[in-house]
Backbone as XML, in Angstrom:
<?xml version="1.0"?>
<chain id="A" units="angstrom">
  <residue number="1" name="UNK">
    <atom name="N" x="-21.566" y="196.264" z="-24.903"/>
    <atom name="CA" x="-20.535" y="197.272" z="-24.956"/>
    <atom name="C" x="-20.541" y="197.935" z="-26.326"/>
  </residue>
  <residue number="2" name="UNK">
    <atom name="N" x="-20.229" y="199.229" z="-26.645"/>
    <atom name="CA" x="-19.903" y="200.030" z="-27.606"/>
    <atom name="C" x="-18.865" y="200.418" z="-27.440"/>
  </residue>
  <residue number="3" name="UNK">
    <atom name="N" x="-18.139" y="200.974" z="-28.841"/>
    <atom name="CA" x="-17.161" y="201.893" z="-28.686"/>
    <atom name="C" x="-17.104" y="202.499" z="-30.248"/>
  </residue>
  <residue number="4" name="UNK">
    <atom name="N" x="-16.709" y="203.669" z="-29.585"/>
    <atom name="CA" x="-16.151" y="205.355" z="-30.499"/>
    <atom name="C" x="-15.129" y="205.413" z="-30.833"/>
  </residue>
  <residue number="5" name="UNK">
    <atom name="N" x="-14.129" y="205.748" z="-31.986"/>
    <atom name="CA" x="-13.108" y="206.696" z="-32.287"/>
    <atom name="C" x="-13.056" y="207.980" z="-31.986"/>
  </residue>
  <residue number="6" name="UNK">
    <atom name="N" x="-12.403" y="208.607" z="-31.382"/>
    <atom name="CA" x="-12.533" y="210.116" z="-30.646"/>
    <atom name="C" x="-11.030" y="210.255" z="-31.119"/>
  </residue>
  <residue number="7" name="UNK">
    <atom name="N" x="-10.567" y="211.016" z="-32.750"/>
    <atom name="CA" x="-9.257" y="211.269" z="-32.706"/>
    <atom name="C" x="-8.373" y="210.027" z="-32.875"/>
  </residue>
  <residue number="8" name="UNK">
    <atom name="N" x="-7.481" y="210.175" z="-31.773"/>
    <atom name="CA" x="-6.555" y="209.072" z="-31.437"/>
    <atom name="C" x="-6.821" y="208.145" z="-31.007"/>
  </residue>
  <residue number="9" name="UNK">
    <atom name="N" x="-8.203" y="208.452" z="-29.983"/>
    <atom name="CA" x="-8.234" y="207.703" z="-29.126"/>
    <atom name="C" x="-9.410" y="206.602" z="-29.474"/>
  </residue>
  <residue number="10" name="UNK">
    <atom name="N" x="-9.779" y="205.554" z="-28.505"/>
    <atom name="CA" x="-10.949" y="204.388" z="-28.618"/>
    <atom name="C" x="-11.452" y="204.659" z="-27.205"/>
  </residue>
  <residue number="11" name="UNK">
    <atom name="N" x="-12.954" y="205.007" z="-27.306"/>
    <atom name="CA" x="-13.479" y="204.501" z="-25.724"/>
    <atom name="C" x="-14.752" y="203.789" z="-26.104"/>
  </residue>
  <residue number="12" name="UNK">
    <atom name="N" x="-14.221" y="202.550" z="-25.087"/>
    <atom name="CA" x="-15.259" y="201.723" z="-24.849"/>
    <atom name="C" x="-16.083" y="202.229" z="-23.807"/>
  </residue>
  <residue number="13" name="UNK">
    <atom name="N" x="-17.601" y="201.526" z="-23.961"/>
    <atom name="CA" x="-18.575" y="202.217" z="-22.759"/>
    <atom name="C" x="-19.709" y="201.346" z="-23.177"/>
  </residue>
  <residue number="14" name="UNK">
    <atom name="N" x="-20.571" y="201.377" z="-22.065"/>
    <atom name="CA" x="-21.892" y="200.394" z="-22.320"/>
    <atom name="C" x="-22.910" y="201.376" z="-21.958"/>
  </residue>
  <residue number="15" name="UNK">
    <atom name="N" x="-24.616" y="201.367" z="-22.096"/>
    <atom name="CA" x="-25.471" y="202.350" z="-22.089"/>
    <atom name="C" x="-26.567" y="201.186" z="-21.298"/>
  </residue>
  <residue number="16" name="UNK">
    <atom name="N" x="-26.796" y="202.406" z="-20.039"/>
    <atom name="CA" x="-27.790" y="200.999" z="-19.227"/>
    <atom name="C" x="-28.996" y="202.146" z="-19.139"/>
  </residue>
  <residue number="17" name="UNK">
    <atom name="N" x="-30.083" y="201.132" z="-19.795"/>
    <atom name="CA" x="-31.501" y="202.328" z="-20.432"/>
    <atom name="C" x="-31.632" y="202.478" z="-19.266"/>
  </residue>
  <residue number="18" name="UNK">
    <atom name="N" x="-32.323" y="201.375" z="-18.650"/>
    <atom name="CA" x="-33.238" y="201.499" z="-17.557"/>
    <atom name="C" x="-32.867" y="202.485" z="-15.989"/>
  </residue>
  <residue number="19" name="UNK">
    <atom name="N" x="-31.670" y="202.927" z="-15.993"/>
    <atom name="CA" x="-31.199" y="203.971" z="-15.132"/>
    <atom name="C" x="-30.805" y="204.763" z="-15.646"/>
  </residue>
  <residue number="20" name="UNK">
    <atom name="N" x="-30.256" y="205.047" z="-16.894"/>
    <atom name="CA" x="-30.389" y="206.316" z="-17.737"/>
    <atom name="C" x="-29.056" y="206.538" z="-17.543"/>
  </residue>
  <residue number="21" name="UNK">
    <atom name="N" x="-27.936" y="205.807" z="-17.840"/>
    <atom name="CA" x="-26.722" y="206.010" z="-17.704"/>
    <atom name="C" x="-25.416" y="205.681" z="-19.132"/>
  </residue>
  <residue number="22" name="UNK">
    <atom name="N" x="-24.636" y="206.059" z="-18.681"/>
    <atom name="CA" x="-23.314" y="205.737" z="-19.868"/>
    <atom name="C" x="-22.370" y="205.808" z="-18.783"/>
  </residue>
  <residue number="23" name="UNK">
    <atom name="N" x="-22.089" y="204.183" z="-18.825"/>
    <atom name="CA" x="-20.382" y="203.594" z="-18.192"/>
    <atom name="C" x="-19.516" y="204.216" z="-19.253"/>
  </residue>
  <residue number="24" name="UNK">
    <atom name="N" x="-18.235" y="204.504" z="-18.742"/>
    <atom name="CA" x="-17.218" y="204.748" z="-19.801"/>
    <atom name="C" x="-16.118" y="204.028" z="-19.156"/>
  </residue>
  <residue number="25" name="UNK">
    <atom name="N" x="-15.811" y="202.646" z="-19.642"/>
    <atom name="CA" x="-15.340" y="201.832" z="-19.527"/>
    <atom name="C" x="-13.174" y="201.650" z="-19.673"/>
  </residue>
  <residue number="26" name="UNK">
    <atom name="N" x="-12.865" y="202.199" z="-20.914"/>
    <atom name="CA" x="-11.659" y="202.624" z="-21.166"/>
    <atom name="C" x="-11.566" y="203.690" z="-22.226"/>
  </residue>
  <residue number="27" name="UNK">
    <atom name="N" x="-10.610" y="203.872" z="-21.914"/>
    <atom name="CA" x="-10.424" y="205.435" z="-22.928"/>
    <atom name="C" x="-8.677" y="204.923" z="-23.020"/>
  </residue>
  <residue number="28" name="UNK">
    <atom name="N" x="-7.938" y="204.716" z="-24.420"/>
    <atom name="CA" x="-6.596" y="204.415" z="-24.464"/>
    <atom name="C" x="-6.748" y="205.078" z="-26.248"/>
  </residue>
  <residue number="29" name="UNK">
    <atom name="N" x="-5.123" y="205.080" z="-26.459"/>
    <atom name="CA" x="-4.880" y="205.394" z="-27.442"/>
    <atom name="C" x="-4.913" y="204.443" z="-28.358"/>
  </residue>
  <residue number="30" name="UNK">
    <atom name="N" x="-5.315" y="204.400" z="-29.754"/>
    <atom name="CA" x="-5.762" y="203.096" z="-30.178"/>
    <atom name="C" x="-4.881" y="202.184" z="-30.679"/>
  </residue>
  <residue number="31" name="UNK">
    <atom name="N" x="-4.018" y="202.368" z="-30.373"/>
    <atom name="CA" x="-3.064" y="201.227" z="-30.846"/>
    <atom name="C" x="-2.796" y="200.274" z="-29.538"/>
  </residue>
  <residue number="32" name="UNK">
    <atom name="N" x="-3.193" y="200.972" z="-28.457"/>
    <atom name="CA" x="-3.255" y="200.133" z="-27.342"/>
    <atom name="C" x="-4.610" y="199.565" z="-26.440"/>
  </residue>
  <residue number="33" name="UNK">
    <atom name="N" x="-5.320" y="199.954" z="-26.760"/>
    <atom name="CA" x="-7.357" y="199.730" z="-26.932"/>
    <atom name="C" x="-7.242" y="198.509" z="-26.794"/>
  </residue>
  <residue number="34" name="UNK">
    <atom name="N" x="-6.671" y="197.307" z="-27.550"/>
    <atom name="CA" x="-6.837" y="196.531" z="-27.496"/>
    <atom name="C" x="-5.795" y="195.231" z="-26.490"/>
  </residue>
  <residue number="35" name="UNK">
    <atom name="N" x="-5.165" y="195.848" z="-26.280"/>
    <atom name="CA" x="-4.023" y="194.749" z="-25.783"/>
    <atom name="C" x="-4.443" y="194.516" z="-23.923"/>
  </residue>
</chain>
């Protein structure tokens, strides 16, 4: 899994090579990203 700061926000997401894709897993505001 990875994740970005975008702003306010946190999105987590994972990158699957071998089909050439990006899950985007959650997208929350970051004070709540984690809970």
């Amino acid at each position: 899994m990875h994740r970005i700061r975008v702003g306010d926000y946190r999105v987590v997401y994972e990158i699957n090579d071998a089909e050439s894709y990006i899950n985007v897993m959650i997208v929350r505001h970051r004070k709540e990203a984690y809970n």
